[in-house]
Z-matrix of the N, CA and C atoms (Angstrom, degrees):
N
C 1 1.443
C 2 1.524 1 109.32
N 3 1.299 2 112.68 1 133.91
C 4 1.434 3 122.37 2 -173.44
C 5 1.685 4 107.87 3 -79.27
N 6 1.539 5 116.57 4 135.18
C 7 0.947 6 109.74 5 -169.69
C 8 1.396 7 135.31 6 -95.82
N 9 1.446 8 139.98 7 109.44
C 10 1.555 9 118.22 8 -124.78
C 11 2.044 10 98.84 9 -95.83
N 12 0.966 11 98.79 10 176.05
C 13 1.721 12 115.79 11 172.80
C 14 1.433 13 115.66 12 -42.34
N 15 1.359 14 121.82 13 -81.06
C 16 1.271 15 121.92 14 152.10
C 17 1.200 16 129.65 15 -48.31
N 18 1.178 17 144.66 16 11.82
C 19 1.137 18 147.88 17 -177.83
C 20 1.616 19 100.86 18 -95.07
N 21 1.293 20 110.68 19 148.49
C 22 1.767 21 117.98 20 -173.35
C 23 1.328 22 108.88 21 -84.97
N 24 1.699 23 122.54 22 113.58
C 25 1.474 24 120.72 23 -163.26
C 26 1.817 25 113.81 24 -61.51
N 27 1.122 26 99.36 25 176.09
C 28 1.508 27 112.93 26 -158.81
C 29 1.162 28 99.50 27 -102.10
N 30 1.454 29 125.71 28 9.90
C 31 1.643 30 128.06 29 165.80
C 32 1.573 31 103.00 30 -73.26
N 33 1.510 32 116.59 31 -22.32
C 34 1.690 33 113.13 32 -146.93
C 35 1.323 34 135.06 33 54.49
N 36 1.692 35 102.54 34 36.04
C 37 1.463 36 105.97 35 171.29
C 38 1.425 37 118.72 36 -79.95
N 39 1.255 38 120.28 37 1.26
C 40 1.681 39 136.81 38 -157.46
C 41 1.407 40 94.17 39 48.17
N 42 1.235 41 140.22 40 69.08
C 43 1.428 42 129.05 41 149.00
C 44 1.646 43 100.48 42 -135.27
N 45 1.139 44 103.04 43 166.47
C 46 1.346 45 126.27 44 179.27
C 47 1.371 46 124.29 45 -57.68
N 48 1.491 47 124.97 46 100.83
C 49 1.153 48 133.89 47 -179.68
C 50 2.064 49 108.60 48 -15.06
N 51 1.049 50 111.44 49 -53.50
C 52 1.292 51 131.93 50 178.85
C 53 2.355 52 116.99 51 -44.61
N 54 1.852 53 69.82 52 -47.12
C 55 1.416 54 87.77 53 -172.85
C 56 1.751 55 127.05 54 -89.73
N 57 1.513 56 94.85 55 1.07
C 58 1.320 57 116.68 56 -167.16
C 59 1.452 58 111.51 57 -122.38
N 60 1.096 59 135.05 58 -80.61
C 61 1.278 60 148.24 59 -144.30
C 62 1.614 61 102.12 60 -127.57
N 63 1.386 62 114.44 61 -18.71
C 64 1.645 63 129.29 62 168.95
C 65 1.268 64 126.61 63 -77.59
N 66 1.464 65 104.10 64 -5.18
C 67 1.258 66 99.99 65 -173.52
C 68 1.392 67 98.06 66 -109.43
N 69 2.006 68 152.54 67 -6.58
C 70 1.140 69 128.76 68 151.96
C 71 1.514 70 93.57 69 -75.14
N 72 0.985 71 146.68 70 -23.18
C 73 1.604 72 100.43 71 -171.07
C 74 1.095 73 130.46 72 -89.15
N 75 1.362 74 110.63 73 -7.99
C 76 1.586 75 121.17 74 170.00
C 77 1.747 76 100.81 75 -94.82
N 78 0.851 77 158.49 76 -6.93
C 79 1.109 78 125.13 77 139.02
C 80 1.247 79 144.48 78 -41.46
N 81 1.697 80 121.80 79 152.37
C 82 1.089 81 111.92 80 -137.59
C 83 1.758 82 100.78 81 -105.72
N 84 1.421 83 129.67 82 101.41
C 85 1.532 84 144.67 83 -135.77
C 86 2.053 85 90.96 84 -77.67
N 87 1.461 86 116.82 85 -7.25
C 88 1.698 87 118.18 86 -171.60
C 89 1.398 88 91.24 87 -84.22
N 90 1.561 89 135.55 88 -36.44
C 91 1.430 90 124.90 89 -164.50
C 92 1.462 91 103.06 90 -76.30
N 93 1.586 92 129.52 91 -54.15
C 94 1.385 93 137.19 92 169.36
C 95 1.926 94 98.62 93 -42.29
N 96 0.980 95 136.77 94 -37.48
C 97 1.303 96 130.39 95 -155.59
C 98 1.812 97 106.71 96 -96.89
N 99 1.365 98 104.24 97 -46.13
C 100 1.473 99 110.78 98 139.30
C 101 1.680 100 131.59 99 -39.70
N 102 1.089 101 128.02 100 -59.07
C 103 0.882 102 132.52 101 171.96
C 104 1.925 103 115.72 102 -57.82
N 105 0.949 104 117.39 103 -77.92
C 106 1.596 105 133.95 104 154.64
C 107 1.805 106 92.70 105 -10.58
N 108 1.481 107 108.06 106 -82.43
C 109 1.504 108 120.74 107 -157.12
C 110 1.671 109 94.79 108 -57.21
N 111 0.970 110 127.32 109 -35.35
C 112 1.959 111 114.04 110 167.43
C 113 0.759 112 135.41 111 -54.39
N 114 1.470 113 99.98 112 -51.21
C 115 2.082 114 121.05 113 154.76
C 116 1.416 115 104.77 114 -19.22
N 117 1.455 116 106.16 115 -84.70
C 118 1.402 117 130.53 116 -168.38
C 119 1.617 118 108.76 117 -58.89
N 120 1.250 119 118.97 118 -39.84
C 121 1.805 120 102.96 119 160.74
C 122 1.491 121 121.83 120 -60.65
N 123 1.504 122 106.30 121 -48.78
C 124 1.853 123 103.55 122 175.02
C 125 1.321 124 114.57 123 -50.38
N 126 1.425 125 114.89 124 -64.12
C 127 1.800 126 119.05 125 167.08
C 128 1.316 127 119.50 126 -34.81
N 129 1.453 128 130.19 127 -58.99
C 130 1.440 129 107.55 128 172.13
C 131 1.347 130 116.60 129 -91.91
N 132 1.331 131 130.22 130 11.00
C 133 1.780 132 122.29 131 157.75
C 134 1.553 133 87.59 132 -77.89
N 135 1.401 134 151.05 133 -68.47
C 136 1.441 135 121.75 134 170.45
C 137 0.822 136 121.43 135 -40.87
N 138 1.488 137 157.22 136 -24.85
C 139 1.497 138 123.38 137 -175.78
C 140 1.078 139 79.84 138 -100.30
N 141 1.242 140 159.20 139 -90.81
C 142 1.689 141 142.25 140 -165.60
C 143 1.685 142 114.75 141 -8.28
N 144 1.464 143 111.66 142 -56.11
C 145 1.514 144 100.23 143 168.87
C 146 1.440 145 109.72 144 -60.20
N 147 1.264 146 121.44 145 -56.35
C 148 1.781 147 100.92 146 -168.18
C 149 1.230 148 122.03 147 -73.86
N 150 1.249 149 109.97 148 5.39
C 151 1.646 150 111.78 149 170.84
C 152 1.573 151 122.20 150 -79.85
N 153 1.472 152 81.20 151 -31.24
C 154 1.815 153 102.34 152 -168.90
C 155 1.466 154 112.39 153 -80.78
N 156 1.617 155 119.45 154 -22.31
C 157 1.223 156 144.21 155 -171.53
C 158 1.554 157 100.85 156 -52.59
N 159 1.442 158 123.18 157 143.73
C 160 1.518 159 109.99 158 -177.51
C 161 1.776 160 80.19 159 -120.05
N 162 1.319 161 83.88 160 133.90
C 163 1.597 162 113.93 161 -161.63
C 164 1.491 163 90.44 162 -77.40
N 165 1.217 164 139.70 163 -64.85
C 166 1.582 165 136.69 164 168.45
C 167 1.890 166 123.97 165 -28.30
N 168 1.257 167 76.32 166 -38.52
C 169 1.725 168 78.58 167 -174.78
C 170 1.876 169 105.13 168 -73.98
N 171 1.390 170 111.10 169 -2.14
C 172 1.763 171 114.55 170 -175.31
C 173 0.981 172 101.97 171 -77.26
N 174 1.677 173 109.68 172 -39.45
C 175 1.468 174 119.87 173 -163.53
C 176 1.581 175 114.61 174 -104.98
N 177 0.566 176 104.61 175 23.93
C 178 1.738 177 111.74 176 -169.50
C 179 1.589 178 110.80 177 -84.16
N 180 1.836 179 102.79 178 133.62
C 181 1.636 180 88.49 179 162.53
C 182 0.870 181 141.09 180 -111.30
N 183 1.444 182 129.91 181 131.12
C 184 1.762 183 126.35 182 -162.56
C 185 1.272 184 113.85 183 -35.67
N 186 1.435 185 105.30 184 143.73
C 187 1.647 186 128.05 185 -173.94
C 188 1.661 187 93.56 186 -58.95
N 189 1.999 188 103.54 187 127.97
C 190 1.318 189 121.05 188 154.84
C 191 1.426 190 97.91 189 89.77
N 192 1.493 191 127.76 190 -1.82
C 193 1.437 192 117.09 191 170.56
C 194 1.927 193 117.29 192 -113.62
N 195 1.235 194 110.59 193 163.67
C 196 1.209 195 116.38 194 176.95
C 197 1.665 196 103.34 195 -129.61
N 198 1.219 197 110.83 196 134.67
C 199 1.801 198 140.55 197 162.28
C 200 1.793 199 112.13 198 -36.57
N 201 0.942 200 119.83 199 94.42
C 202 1.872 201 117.12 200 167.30
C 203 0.999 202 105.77 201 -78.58
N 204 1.839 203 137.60 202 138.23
C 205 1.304 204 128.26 203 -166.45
C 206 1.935 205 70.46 204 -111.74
N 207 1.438 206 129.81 205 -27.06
C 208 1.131 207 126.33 206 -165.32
C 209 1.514 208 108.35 207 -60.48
N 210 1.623 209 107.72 208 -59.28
C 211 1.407 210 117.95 209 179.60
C 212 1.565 211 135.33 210 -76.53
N 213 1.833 212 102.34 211 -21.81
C 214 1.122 213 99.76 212 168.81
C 215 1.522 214 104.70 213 92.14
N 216 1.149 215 129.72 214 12.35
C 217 1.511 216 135.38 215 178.79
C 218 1.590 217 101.17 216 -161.31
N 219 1.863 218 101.51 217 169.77
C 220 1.602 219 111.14 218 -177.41
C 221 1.536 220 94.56 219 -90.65
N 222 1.493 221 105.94 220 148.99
C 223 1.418 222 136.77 221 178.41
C 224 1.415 223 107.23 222 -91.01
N 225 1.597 224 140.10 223 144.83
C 226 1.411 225 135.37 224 137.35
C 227 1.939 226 106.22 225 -47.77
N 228 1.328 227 98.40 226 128.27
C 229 1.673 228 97.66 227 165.69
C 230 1.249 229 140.98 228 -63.11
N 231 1.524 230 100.92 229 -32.24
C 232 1.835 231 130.18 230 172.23
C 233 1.358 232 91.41 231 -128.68
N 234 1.335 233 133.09 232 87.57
C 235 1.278 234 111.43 233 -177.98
C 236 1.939 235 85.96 234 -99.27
N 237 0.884 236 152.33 235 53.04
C 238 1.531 237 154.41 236 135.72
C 239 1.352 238 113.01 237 -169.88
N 240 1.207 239 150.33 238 99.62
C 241 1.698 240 137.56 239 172.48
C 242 1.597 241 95.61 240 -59.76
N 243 1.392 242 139.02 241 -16.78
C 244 1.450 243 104.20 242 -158.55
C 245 1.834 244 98.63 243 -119.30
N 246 1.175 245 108.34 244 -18.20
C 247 1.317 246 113.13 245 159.36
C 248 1.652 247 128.22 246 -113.92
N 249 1.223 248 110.90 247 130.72
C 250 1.324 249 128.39 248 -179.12
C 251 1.945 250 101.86 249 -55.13
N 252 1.178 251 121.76 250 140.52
C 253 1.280 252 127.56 251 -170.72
C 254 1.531 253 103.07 252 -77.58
N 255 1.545 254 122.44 253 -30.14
C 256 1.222 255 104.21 254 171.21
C 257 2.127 256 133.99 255 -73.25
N 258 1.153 257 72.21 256 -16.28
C 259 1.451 258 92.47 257 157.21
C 260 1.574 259 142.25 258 -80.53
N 261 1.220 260 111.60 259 -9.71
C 262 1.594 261 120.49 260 170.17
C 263 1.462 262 116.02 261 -71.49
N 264 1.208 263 123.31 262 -38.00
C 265 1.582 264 116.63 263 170.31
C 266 1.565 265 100.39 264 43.03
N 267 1.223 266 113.19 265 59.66
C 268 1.504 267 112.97 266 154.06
C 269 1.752 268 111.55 267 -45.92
N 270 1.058 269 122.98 268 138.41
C 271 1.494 270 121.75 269 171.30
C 272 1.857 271 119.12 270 -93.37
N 273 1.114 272 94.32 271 139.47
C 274 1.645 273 110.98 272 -150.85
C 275 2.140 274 105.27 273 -56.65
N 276 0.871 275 109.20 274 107.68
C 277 1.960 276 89.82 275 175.72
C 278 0.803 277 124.72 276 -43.43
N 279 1.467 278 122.72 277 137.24
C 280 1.862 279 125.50 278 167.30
C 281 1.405 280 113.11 279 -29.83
N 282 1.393 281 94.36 280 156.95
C 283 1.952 282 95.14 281 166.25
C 284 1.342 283 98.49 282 98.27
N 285 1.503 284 93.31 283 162.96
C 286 1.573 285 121.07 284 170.88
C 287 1.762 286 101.61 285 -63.41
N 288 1.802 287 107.53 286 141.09
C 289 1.386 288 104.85 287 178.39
C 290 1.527 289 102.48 288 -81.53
N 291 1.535 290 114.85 289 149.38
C 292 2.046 291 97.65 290 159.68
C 293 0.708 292 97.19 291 -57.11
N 294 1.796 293 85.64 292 168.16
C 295 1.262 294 114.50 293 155.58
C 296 1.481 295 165.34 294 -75.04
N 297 1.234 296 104.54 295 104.62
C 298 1.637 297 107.03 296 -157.91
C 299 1.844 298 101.00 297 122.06
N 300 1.040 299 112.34 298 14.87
C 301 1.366 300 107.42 299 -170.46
C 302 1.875 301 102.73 300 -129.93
N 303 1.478 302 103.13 301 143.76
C 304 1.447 303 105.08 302 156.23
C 305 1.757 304 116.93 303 -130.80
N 306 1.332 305 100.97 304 161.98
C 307 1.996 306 98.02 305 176.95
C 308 1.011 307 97.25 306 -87.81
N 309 1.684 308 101.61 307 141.55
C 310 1.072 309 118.40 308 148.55
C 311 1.658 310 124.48 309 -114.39
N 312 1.420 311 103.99 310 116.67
C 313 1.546 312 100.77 311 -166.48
C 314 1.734 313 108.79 312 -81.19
N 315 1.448 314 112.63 313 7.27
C 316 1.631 315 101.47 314 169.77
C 317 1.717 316 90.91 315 -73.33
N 318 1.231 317 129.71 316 -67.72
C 319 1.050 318 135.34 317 -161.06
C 320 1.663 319 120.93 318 -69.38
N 321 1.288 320 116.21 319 -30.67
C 322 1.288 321 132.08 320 177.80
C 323 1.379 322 112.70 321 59.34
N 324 1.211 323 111.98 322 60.76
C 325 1.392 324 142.10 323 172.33
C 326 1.590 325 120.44 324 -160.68
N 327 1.296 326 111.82 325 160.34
C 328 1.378 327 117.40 326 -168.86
C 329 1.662 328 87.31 327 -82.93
N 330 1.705 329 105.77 328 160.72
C 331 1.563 330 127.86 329 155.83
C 332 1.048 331 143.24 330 -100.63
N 333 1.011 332 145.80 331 -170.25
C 334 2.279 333 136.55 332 138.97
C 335 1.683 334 84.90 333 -79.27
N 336 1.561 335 91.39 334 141.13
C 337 1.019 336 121.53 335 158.22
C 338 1.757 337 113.24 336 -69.06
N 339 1.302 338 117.10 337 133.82
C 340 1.930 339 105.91 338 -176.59
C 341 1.287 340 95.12 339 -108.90
């Protein structure tokens, strides 16, 4: 015998077939499947992007500069052909220097202080 809506569910919660155990089966199983099936498109459009990702281009260093392990920032490579870099003596900006920092007028930028 089929067990109706109003009828008192077969858990023995004294509630209403409807109100208990009636309410997964009438739900509607396309919204859960919807939901789920988006999941599963976002998840593999991410791993599709990081697969596709060219791992070189993360690490790459901008055109015409070189890496200071001294300074801690990228350098111009030729930053003058007609003057020698120790010779530019950029002049230092007004003001208090930050903090933790000194000029350096080869480079004409502030440093870490050592």
């Amino acid at each position: 015998m089929k067990v109706k809506r109003n009828d008192p569910c077969h858990c023995g919660s004294e509630k209403k077939f409807k109100d208990c155990h009636g309410k997964a089966g009438q739900s509607e199983p396309w919204k859960k499947m919807l939901i789920y099936g988006a999941i599963i498109v976002v998840l593999i459009w991410f791993i599709m992007d990081l697969l596709s990702t060219d791992k070189s281009a993360l690490n790459s260093t901008p055109p015409g500069k070189v890496w200071s392990e001294e300074h801690g920032h990228y350098h111009d490579i030729n930053p003058s052909t007609s003057v020698p870099q120790q010779q530019l003596n950029i002049p230092r900006p007004e003001g208090p220097a930050p903090e933790g920092k000194v000029w350096s007028s080869e480079h004409g930028h502030w440093h870490d202080a050592k």
